[in-house]
C-alpha positions as CSV (number, residue, x, y, z in Angstrom):
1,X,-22.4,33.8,-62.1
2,X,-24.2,30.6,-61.0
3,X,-22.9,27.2,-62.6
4,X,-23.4,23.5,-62.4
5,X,-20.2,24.0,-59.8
6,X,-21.2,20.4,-58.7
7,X,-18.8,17.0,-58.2
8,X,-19.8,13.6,-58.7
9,X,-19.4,10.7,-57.0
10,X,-20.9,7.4,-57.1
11,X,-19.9,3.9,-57.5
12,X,-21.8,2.2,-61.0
13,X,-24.8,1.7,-59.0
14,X,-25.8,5.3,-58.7
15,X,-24.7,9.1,-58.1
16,X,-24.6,12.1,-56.5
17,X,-24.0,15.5,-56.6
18,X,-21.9,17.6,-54.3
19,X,-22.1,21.8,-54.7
20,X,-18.8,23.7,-54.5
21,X,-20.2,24.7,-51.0
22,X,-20.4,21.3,-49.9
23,X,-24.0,20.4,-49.8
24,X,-25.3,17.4,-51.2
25,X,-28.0,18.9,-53.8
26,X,-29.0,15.5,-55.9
27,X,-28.8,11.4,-55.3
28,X,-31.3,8.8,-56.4
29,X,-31.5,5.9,-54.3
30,X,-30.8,3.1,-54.4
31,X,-30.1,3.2,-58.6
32,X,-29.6,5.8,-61.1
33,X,-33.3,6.4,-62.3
34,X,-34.6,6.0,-59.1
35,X,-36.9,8.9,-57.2
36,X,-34.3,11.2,-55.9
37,X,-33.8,11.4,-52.1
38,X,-32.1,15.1,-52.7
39,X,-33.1,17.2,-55.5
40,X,-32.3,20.6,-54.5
41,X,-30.4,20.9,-57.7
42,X,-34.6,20.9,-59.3
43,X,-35.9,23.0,-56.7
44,X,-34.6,25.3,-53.9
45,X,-37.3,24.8,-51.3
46,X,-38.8,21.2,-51.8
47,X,-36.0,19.7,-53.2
48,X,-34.3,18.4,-50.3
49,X,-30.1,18.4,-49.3
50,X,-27.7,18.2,-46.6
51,X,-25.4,20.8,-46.4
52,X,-23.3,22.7,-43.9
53,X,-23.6,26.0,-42.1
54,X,-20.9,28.0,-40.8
55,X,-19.9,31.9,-40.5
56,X,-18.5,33.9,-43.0
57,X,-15.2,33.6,-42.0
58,X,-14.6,30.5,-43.2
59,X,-13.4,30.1,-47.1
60,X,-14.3,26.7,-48.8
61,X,-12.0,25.1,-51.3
62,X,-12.9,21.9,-53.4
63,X,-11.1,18.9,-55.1
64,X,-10.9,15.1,-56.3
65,X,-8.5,12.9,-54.5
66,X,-6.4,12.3,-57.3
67,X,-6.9,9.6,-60.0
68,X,-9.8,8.9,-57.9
69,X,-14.3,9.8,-57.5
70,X,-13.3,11.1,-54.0
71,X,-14.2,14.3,-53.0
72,X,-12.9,16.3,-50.8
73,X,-14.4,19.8,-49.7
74,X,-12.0,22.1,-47.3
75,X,-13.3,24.2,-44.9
76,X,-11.2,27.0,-43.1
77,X,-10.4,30.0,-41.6
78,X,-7.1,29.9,-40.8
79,X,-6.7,28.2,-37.8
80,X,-9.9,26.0,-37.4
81,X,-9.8,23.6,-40.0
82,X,-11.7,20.6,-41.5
83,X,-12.6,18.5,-44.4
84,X,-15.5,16.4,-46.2
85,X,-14.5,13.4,-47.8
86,X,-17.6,12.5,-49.8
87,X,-17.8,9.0,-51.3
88,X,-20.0,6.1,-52.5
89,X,-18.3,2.8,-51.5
90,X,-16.8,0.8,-54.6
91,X,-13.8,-2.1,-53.8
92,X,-14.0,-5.9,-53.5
93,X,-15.2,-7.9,-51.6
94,X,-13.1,-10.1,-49.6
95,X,-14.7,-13.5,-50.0
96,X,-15.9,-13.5,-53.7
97,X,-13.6,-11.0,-55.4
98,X,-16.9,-9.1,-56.9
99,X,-17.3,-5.6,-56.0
100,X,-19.1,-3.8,-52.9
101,X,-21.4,-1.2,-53.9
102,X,-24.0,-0.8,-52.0
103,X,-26.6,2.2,-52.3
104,X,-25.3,4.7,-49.7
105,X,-22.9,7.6,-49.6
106,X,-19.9,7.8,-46.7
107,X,-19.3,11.8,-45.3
108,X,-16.5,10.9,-44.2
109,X,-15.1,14.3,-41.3
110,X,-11.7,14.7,-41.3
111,X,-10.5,17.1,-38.3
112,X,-7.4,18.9,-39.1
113,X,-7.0,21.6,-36.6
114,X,-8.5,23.8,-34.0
115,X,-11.9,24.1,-33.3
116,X,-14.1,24.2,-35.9
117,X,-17.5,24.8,-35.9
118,X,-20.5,23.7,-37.9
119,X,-24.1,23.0,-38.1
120,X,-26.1,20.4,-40.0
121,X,-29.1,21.1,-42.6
122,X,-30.1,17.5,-43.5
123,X,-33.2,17.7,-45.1
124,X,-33.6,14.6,-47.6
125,X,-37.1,14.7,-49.3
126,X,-37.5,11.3,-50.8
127,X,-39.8,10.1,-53.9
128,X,-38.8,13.5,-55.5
129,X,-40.1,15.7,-52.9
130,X,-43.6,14.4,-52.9
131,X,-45.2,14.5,-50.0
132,X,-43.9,15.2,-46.8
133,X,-40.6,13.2,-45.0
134,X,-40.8,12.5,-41.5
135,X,-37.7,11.9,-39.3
136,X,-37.2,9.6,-36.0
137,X,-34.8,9.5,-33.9
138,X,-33.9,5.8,-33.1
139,X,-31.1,4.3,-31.0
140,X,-28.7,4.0,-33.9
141,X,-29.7,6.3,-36.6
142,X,-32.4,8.8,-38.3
143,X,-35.3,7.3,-40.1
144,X,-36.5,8.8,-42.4
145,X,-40.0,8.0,-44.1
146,X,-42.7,9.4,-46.4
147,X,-45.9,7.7,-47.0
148,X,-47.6,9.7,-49.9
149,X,-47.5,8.4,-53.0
150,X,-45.0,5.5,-52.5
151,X,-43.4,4.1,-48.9
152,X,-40.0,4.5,-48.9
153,X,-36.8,5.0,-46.1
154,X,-33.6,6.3,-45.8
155,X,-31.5,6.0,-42.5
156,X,-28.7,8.2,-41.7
157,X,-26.0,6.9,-39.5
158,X,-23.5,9.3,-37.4
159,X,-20.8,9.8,-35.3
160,X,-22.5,13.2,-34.2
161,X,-25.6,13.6,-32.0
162,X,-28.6,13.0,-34.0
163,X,-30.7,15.8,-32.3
164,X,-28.4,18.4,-32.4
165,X,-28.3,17.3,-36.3
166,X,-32.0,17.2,-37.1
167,X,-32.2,20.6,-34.4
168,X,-29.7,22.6,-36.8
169,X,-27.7,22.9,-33.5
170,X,-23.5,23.4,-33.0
171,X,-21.2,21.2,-33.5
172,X,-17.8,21.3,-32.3
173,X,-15.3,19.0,-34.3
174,X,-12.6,17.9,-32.0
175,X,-11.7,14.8,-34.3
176,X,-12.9,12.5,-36.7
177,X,-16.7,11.9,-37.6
178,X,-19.3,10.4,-40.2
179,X,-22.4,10.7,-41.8
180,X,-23.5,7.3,-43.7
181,X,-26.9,7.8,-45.6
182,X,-28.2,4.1,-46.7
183,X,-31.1,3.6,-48.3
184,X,-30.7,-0.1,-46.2
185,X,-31.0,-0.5,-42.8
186,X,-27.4,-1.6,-41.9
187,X,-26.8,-5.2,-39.8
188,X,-23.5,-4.3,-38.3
189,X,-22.7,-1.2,-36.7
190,X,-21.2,1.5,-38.2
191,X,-18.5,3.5,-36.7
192,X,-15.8,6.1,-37.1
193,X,-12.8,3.4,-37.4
194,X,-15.2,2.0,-40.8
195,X,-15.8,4.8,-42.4
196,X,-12.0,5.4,-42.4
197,X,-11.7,2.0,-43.8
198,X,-14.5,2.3,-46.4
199,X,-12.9,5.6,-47.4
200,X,-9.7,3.9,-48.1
201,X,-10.9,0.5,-49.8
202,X,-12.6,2.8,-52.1
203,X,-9.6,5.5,-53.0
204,X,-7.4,1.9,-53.7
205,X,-10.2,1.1,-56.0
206,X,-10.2,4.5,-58.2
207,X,-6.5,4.2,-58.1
208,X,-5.8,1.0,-58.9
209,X,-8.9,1.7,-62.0
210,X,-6.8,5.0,-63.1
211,X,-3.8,2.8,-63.2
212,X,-5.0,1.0,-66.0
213,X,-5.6,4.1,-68.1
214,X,-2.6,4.7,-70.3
215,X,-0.6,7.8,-69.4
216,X,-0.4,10.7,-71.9
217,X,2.5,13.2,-72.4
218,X,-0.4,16.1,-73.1
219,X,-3.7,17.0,-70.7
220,X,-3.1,13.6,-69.0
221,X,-5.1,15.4,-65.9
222,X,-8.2,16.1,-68.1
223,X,-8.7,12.9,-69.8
224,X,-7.8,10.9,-66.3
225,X,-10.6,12.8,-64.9
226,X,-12.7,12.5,-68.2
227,X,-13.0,8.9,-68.1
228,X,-13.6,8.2,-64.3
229,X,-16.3,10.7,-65.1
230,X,-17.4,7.8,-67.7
231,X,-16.9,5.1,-65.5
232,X,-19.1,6.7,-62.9
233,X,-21.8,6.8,-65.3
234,X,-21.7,3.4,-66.0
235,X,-24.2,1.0,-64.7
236,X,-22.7,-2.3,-63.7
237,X,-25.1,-4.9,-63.0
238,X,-25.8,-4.9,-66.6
239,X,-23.1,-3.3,-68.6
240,X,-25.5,0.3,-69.4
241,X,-24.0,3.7,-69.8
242,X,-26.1,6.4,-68.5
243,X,-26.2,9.9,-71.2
244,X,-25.8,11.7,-67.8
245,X,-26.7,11.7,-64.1
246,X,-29.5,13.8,-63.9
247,X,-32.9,14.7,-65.0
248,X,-34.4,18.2,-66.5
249,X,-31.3,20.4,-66.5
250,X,-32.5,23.1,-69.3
251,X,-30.4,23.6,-72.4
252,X,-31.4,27.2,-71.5
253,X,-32.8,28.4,-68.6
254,X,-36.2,29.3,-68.5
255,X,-36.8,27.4,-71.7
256,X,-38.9,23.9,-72.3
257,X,-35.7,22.1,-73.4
258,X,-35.9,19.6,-70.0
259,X,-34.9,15.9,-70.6
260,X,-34.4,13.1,-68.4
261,X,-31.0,11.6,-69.0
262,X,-30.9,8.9,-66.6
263,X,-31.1,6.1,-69.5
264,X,-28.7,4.5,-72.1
265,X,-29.0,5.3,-75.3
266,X,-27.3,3.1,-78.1
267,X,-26.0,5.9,-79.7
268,X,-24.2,7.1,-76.6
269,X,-23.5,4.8,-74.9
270,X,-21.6,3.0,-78.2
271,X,-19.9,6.1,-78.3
272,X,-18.8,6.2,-74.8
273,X,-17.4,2.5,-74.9
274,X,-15.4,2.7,-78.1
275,X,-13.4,5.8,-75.9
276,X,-12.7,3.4,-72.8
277,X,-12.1,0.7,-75.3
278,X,-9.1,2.9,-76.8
279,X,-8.4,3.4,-73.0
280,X,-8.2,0.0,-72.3
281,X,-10.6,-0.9,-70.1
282,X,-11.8,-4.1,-71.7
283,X,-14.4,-5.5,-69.2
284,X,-16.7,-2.1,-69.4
285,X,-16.9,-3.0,-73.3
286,X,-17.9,-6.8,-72.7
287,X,-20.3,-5.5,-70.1
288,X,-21.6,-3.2,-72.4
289,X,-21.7,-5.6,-75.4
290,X,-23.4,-8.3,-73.4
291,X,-26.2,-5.7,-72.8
292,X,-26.9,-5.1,-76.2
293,X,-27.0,-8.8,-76.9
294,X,-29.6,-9.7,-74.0
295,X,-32.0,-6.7,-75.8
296,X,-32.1,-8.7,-79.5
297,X,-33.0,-12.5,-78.6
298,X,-34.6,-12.2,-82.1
299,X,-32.7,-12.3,-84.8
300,X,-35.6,-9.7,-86.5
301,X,-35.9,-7.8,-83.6
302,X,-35.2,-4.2,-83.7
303,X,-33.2,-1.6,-81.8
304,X,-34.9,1.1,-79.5
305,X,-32.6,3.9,-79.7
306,X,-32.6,3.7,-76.1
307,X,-33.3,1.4,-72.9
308,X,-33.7,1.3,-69.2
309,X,-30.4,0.4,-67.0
310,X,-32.0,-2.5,-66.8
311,X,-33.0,-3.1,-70.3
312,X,-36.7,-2.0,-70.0
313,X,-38.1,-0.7,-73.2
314,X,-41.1,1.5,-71.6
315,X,-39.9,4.6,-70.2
316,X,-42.9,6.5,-70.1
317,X,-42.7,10.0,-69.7
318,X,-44.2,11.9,-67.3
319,X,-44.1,15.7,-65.4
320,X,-43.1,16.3,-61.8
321,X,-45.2,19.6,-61.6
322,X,-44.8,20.6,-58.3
323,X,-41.4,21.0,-58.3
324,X,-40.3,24.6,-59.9
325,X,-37.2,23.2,-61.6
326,X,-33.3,23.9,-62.2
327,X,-33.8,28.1,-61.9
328,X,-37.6,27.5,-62.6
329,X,-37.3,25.7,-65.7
330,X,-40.0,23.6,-66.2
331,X,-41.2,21.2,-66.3
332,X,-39.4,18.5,-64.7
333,X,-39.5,15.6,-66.5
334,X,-39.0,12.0,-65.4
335,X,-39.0,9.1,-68.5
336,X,-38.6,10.1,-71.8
337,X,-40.7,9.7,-74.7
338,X,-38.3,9.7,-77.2
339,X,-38.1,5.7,-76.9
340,X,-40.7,5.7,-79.5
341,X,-38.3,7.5,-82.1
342,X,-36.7,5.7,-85.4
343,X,-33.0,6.8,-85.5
344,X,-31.3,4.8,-88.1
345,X,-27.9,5.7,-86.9
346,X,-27.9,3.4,-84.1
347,X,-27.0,0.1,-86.1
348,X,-23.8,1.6,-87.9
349,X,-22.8,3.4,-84.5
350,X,-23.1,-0.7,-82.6
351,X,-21.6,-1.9,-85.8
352,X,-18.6,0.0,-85.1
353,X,-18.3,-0.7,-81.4
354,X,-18.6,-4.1,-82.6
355,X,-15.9,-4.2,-84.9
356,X,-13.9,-1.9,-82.6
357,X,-13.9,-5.3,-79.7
358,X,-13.6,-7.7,-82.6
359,X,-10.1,-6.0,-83.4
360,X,-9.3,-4.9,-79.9
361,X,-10.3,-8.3,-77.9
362,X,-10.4,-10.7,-80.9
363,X,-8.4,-13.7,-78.8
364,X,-10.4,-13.8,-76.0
365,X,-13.8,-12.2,-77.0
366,X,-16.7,-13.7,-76.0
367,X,-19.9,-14.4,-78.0
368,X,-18.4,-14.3,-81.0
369,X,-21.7,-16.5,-82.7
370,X,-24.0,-13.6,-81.1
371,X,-22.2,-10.8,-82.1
372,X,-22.3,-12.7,-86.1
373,X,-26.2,-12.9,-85.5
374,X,-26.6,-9.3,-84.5
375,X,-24.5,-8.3,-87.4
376,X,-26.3,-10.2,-90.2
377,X,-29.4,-8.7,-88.2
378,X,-28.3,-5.1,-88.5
379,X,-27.3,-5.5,-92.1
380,X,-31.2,-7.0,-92.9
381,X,-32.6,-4.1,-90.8
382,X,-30.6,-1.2,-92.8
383,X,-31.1,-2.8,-96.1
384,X,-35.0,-2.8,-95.2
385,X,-35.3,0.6,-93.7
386,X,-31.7,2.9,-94.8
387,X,-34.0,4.9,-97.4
388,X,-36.8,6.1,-94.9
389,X,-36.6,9.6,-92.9
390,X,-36.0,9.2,-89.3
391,X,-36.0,11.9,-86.5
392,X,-32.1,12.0,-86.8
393,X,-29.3,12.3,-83.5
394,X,-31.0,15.5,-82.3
395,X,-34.4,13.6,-81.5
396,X,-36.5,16.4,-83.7
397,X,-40.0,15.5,-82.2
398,X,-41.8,16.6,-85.7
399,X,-41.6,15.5,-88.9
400,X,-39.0,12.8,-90.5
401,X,-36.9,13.8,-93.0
402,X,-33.6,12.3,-94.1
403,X,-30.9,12.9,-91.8
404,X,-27.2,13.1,-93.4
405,X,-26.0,11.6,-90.4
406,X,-28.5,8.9,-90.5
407,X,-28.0,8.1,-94.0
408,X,-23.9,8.1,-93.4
409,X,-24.3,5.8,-90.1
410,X,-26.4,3.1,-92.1
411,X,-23.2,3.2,-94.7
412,X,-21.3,2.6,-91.4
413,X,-22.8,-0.6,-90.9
414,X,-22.4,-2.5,-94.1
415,X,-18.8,-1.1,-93.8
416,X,-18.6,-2.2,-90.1
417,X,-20.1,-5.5,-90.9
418,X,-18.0,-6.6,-94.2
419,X,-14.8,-6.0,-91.8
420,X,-16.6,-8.3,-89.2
421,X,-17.2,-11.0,-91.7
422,X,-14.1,-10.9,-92.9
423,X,-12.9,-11.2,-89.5
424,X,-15.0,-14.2,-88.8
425,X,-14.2,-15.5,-92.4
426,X,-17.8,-15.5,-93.8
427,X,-16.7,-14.0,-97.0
428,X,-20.1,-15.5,-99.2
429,X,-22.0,-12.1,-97.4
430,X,-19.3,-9.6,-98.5
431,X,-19.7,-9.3,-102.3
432,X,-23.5,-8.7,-101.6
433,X,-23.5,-6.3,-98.6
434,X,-20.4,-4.2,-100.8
435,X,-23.1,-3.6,-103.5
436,X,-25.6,-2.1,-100.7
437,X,-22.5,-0.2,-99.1
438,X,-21.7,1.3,-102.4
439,X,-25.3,2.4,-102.8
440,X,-25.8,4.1,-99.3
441,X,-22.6,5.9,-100.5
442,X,-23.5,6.6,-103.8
443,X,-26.5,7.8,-102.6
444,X,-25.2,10.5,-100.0
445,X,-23.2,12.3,-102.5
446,X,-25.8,12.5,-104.3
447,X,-28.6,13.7,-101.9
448,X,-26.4,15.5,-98.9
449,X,-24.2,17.7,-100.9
450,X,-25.4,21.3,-101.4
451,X,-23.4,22.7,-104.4
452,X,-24.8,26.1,-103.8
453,X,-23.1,26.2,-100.4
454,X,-20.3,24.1,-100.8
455,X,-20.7,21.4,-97.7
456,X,-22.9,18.6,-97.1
457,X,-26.2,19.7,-95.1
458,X,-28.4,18.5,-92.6
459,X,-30.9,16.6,-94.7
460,X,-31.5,16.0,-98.1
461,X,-32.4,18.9,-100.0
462,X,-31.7,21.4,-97.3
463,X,-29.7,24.0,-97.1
464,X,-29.1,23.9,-93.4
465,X,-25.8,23.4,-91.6
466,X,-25.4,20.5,-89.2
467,X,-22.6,20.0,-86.9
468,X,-23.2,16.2,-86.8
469,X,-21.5,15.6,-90.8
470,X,-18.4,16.6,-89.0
471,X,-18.4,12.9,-88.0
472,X,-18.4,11.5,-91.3
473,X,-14.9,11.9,-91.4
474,X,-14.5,10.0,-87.6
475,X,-16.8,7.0,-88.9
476,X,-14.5,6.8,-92.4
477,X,-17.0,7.9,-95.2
478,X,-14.7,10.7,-96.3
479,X,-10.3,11.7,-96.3
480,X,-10.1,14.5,-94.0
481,X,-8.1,16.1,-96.9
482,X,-10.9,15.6,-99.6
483,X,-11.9,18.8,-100.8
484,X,-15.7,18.1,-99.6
485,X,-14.7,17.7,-96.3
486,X,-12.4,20.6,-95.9
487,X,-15.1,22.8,-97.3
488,X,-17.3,21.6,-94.9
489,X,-15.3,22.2,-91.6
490,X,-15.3,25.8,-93.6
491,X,-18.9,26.2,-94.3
492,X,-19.6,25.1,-90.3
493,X,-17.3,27.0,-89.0
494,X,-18.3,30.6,-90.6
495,X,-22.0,29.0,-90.2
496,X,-22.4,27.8,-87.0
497,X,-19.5,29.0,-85.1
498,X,-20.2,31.7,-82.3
499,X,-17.0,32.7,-80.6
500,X,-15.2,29.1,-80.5
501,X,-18.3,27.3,-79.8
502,X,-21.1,25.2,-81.7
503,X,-24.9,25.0,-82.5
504,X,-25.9,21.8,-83.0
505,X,-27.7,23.8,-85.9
506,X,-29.3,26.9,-86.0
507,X,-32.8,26.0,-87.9
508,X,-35.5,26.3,-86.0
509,X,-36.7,22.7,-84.4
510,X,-39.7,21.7,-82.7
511,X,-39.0,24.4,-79.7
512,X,-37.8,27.2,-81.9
513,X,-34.3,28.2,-82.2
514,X,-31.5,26.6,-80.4
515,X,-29.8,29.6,-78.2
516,X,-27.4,27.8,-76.8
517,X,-24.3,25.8,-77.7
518,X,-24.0,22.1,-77.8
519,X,-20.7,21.0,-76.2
520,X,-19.7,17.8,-78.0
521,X,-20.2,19.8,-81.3
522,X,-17.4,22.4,-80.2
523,X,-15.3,19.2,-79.4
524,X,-16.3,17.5,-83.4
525,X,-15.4,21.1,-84.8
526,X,-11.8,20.9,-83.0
527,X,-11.0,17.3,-83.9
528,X,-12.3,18.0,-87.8
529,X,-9.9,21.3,-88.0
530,X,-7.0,19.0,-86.6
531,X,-8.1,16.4,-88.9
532,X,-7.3,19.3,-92.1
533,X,-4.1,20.3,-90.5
534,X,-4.9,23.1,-88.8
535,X,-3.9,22.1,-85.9
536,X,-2.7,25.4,-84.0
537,X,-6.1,26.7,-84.5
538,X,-7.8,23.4,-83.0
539,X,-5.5,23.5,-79.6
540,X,-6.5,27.3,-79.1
541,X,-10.2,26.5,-79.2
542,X,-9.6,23.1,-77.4
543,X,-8.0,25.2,-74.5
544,X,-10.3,27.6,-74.5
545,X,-13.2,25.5,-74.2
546,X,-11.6,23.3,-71.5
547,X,-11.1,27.0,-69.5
548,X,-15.2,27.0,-69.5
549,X,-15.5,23.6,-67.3
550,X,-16.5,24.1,-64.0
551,X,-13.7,24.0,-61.4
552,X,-13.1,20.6,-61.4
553,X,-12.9,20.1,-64.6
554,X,-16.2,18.5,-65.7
555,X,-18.7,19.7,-68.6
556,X,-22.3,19.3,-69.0
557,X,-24.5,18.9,-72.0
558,X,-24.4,22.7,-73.5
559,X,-22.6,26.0,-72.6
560,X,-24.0,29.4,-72.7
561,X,-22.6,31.9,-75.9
562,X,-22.9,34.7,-73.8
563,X,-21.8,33.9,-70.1
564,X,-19.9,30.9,-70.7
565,X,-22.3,28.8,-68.1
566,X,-22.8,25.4,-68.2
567,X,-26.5,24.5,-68.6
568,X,-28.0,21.0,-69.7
569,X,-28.1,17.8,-68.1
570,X,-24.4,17.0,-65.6
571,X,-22.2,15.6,-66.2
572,X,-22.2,14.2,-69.9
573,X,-21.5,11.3,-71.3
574,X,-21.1,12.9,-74.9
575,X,-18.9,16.0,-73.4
576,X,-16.5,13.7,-71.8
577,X,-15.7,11.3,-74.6
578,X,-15.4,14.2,-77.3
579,X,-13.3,15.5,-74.5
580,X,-11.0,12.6,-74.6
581,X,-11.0,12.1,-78.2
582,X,-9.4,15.4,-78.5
583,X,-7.3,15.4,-75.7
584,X,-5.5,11.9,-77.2
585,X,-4.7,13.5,-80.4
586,X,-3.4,16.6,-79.5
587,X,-1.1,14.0,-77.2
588,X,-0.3,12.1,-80.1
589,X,0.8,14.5,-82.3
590,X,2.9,16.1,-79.3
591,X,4.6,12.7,-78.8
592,X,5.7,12.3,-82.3
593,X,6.9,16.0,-82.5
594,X,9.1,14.8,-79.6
595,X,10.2,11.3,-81.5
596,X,11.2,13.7,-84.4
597,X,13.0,16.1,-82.4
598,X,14.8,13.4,-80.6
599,X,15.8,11.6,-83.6
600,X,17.0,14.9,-85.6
């Protein structure tokens, strides 16, 4: 069965994507949403990779370094032997103590015995394949150049003759070698003695990072890999979190369902930093906070539900039609129109990151007058605007309605924000912003619960299921024990359920019906039957659906009911941090099971 059987690496600048066969399939240089220099992943034939060719007798294994974004493909067959170390370089700098990141990955050869033998396929295609890329052969490296469309470069530097690389011809590995791919010319010269420095600066970097992370008595592997998945898709010159690495994976192949991911949206991105919060990586969550102030200079201004890495509020959407797409599913989309959309969850989702810092980092956070600005802000905003429809977390491109989610997010902020101002002691707000909380609440009851089947629906006065109310719990509205919320779980599960995994929701949307399932909704539906105590139950689907990862251990967006393939954008945010959540409790509860048994 094919699957996104990919590894990441990167270094918070940008990322790439290595196939279980050791070819590099996607990278966009020299940032995230740049044009891709390898997009193979989109398109078999005009895509572009670098990959390696050798006979069939040679099996392939593939790994992480531990505790670290290294990658390490093993190639063998039995007595010649030899691996790829792929990595992007992230460490400090000696003089200023800020980090080295430039835009280039390291292929770092490591000869382990005999005499193996391989051949090259480096075929970048830059500016997404349009065009053609030409390639020279200069004294130090391989240029390569397009000219259609835009003028852009890549150089590839090597230990290995460059002919016999661009020729396809043998090479014979007798010890140590390189590839570095810059999209910058390099000043000093490159060699085999500083790629095996590079490598190692970088693997103390992911260590020392992983080091930080707490240590858990239960699937301490999964959520150490899990966050440095997070970390990689964090974008650190201005504190954004990227939804996911790539651009038009299809929910379902052959289907129109093609997004561009590439950008940070408050809602995940939110989400994402209250996880590494909990982990304890404070400086991603000032980084991330300091980006959300530098988008509201105004106290009036709005939220987009989602920016640019670099804060830009246009991200125009546009089709890359001569590319065929992931399995020819078109199109291939680059930007992404939903910027335009009103999703009036976003301000209780920031409220609670905010909060979360405020309780976390209150001694030494920073910004504290902002943060009280874009509070009193956010409260303004819902007060003006928490009664209209919205297009609601899924992004429905038709009409508006009113989202339970949405409704139960803007009750989230008042809440969030009279626990801020009662941290920062401005307690003439709170008897006036209760009253509006109460309402929201009052309202939801009222509006979201469907008597007739016994749970609270996707929208006011439907009688569709949503996996999303699962979070109402998560955010606070409800007791996990209250009887409305049990019956829910209930109501979900026989409703939306599909051998251990989630829809989203199975109503038809603005591209029919959903045929696949959404993976951070299996993870809600675990945590909400551990939440009701049924907690055996949870760890047998939380196991199960960590067996349908790909082989190292990473998840995309969705997950095929039938075949169990992962399909959707690679690798996501959303998965990861549901991944986590779970993964901590079911630790939890096995460390106080073993505090008990100690004690009796």
């Amino acid at each position: 069965m094919d699957n996104l059987n990919y590894g990441i690496i990167g270094n918070c600048r940008t990322a790439a994507l290595i196939s279980k066969a050791g070819s590099l399939d996607w990278c966009c240089l020299p940032q995230f949403d740049s044009a891709s220099v390898f997009a193979k992943i989109l398109d078999e034939e005009k895509g572009g990779s670098f990959g390696f060719k050798l006979d069939e007798g040679y099996s392939v294994h593939q790994k992480y370094h531990p505790n670290t974004a290294i990658l390490i493909t093993r190639f063998s067959n039995g007595e010649d032997i030899f691996e790829v170390h792929d990595f992007m370089p992230r460490h400090h700098k000696l003089n200023n103590g800020k980090y080295n990141a430039p835009p280039e990955i390291v292929r770092y050869i490591k000869f382990v015995s005999g005499k193996p033998k391989f051949s090259v396929k480096y075929d970048p295609r830059l500016e997404y394949g349009l065009g053609q890329t030409k390639h020279y052969v200069k004294k130090d490296f391989i240029a390569s150049l397009t000219h259609k469309q835009k003028y852009d470069t890549l150089f590839l530097y090597t230990s290995f003759d460059k002919n016999a690389i661009l020729d396809g011809s043998e090479i014979t590995l007798t010890q140590d070698g390189y590839f570095l791919i810059c999209y910058n010319e390099k000043i000093l010269k490159a060699t085999t003695d500083k790629m095996a420095l590079e490598l190692e600066r970088t693997k103390v970097y992911w260590l020392d990072w992983a080091d930080k992370t707490p240590n858990y008595h239960r699937f301490g592997e999964q959520i150490i890999r899990s966050a440095i998945t997070l970390k990689l898709l964090t974008y650190d010159k201005t504190g954004a979190v990227l939804a996911a690495a790539t651009t038009s994976l299809p929910e379902t192949i052959g289907e129109v369902r093609n997004w561009d991911y590439r950008f940070c949206w408050i809602r995940d991105a939110s989400m994402v930093i209250k996880v590494v919060s909990e982990l304890g990586h404070k400086n991603s969550a000032k980084r991330y906070l300091q980006f959300i102030i530098d988008l509201m200079p105004d106290k009036d201004e709005k939220l987009q539900i989602m920016y640019g890495i670099n804060k830009e509020k246009t991200l125009t959407e546009k089709t890359l039609d001569h590319l065929d797409g992931y399995k020819g599913s078109k199109p291939v989309r680059v930007g992404n129109a939903a910027y335009k959309q009103r999703q009036n969850d976003i301000y209780g989702i920031l409220m609670d990151v905010i909060y979360e810092q405020l309780m976390k980092f209150s001694t030494d956070i920073e910004n504290g007058e902002e943060l009280w600005s874009i509070t009193k802000g956010i409260v303004w905003i819902v007060g003006k605007h928490w009664q209209e429809p919205d297009k609601g977390i899924w992004e429905f491109r038709g009409e508006d309605k009113h989202f339970t989610f949405s409704k139960v997010l803007c009750w989230v902020a008042l809440d969030r924000a009279i626990k801020v101002a009662k941290i920062f002691g401005k307690t003439h707000k709170i008897e006036k912003w209760t009253a509006l909380e109460q309402e929201i609440k009052e309202d939801i009851h009222n509006n979201a619960w469907n008597s007739d089947i016994n749970a609270f629906v996707q929208c006011y006065g439907s009688r569709h299921l949503d996996a999303s109310v699962l979070l109402m719990e998560s955010y606070g509205f409800i007791h996990a024990r209250d009887p409305k919320f049990v019956n829910t779980v209930r109501a979900i599960e026989e409703g939306l359920s599909n051998d251990g995994l989630l829809y989203r929701y199975k109503n038809e949307d603005d591209f029919g019906l959903p045929s696949s399932s959404f993976t951070i909704c299996t993870f809600w539906f675990i945590n909400s039957l551990f939440k009701i105590g049924e907690e055996e139950k949870a760890l047998e689907h939380f196991e199960r659906l960590l067996s349908y990862s790909n082989h190292l251990g990473l998840f995309s967006e969705d997950i095929d009911f039938k075949t169990k393939r992962l399909l959707g954008n690679f690798p996501q945010a959303y998965s990861h941090l549901a991944l986590i959540e779970c993964a901590i409790n079911f630790s939890r509860k096995r460390s106080e099971e073993r505090i008990l048994e100690s004690i009796s």
